[in-house]
C-alpha positions in Angstrom: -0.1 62.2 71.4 -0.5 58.7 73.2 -1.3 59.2 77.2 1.0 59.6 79.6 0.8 56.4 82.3 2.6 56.9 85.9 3.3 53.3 87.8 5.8 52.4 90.4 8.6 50.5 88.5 9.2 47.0 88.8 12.6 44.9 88.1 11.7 44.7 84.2 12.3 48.0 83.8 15.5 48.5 85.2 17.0 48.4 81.6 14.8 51.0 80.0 15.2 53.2 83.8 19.2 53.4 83.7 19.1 54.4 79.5 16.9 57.3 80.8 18.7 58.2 83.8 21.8 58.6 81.5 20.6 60.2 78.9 19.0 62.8 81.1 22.7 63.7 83.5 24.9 62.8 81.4 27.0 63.1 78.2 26.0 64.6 75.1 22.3 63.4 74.7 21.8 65.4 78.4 22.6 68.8 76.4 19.8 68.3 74.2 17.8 69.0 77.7 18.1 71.6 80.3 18.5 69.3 83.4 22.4 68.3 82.4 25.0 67.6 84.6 27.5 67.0 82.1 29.6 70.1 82.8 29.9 69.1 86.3 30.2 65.4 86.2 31.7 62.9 83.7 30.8 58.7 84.3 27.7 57.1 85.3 24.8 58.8 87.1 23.7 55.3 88.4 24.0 51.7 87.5 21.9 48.7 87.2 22.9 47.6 90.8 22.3 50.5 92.3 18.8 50.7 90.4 18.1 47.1 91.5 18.6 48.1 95.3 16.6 51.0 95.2 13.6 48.4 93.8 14.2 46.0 96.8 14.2 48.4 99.5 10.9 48.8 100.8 11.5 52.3 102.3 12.2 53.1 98.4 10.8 53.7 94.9 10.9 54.6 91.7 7.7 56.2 89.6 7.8 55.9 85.8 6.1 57.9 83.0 5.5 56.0 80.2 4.0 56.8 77.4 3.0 53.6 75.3 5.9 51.5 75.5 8.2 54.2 75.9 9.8 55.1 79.5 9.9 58.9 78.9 10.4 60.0 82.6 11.2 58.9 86.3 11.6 59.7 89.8 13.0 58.3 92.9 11.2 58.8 96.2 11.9 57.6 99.7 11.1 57.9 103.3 13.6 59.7 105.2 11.5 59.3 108.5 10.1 61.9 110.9 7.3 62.8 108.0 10.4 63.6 105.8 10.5 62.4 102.5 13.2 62.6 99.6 12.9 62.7 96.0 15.9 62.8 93.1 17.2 61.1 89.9 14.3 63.2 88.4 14.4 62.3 85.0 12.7 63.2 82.0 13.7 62.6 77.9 16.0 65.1 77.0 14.2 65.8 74.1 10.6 66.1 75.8 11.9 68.3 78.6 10.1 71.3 79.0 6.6 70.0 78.3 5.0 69.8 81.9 6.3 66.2 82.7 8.6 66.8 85.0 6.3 68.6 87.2 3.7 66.1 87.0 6.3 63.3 88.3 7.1 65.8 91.3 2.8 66.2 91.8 3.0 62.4 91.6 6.4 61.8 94.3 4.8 64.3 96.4 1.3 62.4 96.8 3.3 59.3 96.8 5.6 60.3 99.6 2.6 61.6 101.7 0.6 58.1 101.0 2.8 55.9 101.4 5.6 57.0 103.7 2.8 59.4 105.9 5.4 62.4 104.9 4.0 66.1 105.4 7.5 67.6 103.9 10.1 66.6 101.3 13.5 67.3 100.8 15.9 67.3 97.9 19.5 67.9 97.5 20.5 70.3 94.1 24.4 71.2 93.1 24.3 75.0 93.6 25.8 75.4 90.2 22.3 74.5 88.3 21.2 77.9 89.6 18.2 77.5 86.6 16.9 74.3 88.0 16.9 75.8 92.2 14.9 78.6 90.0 12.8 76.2 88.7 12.5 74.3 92.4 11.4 77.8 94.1 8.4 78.1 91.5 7.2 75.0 92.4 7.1 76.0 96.4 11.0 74.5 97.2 12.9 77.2 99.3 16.6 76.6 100.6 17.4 75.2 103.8 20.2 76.5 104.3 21.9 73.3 105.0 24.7 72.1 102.7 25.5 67.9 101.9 28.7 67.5 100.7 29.5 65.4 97.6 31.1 62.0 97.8 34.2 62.2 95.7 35.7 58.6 96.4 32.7 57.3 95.2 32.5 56.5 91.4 29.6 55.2 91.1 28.5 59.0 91.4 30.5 60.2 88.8 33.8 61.3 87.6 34.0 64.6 89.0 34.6 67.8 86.5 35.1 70.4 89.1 36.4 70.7 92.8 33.5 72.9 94.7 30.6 70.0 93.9 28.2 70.0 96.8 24.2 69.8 97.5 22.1 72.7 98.3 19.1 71.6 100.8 15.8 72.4 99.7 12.6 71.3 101.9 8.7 72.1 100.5 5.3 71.4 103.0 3.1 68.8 102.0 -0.7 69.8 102.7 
């Protein structure tokens, strides 16, 4: 097995980033993987545009895992202010879920976020329905909040919404 390489992603790579990104949420190439959200959301999980903007906004990135020339996994991170960071669109390839990568892109957001955006805590935001991945958060040191987001059903470019009770459990872990 060819080593695994993690670099902030550039423009070029916006193709290759959205085909992960899909494949990982949604439709049936998701189910191959544990990190689905296809029960809960039909559509897109992003778009090129949205990918595009994330690239040009400074307080924003995306890491990528590739291995050789293959984008196998990715991760958004940004500066929420205050010393708080934010990660999501935590991808990996369906089909190599399972295998440690997906931790070692949240090891890598977490140094990111504390080197470049100064944070000492990070946030996400989890539907409480993936009670396996919030399982999976708590191992790696995430605990709730407590704090609910709500989800933004007029807006498509989330998704086509499967269910009516879609909302975002806060979980928050220290940086050292």
């Amino acid at each position: 097995m060819s080593e695994i390489t993690i670099r902030v992603a550039v423009a070029a790579d916006i193709p290759a980033l959205h085909s992960l990104i899909e494949s990982a949420y949604r439709g049936e190439a998701s189910r191959t993987g544990w990190t689905t959200e296809a029960d809960l959301l039909g559509g897109q999980r992003t778009d090129p545009d949205d990918l595009a903007d994330i690239l040009a906004n400074p307080e924003q990135a995306m890491l990528t895992a590739w291995r050789d020339e293959s984008l196998i996994g990715c991760v958004l991170i940004a500066d929420r202010g205050g010393g708080t960071g934010y990660f999501g669109m935590l991808s990996v390839s369906p089909t190599l879920q399972g295998g440690g990568l997906g931790r070692r892109l949240v090891d890598a957001a977490h140094a990111a976020l504390a080197e470049r955006f100064g944070a000492r805590r990070v946030r996400i935001s989890v539907f409480p329905q993936r009670g396996s991945l919030i399982a999976w958060y708590e191992r790696l040191g995430y605990r709730k909040t407590g704090e609910t987001l709500p989800f933004d059903y007029g807006n498509p470019r989330l998704g086509l919404p499967l269910r009516d009770d879609l909302h975002f459990v806060v979980m928050e872990h220290a940086l050292a």
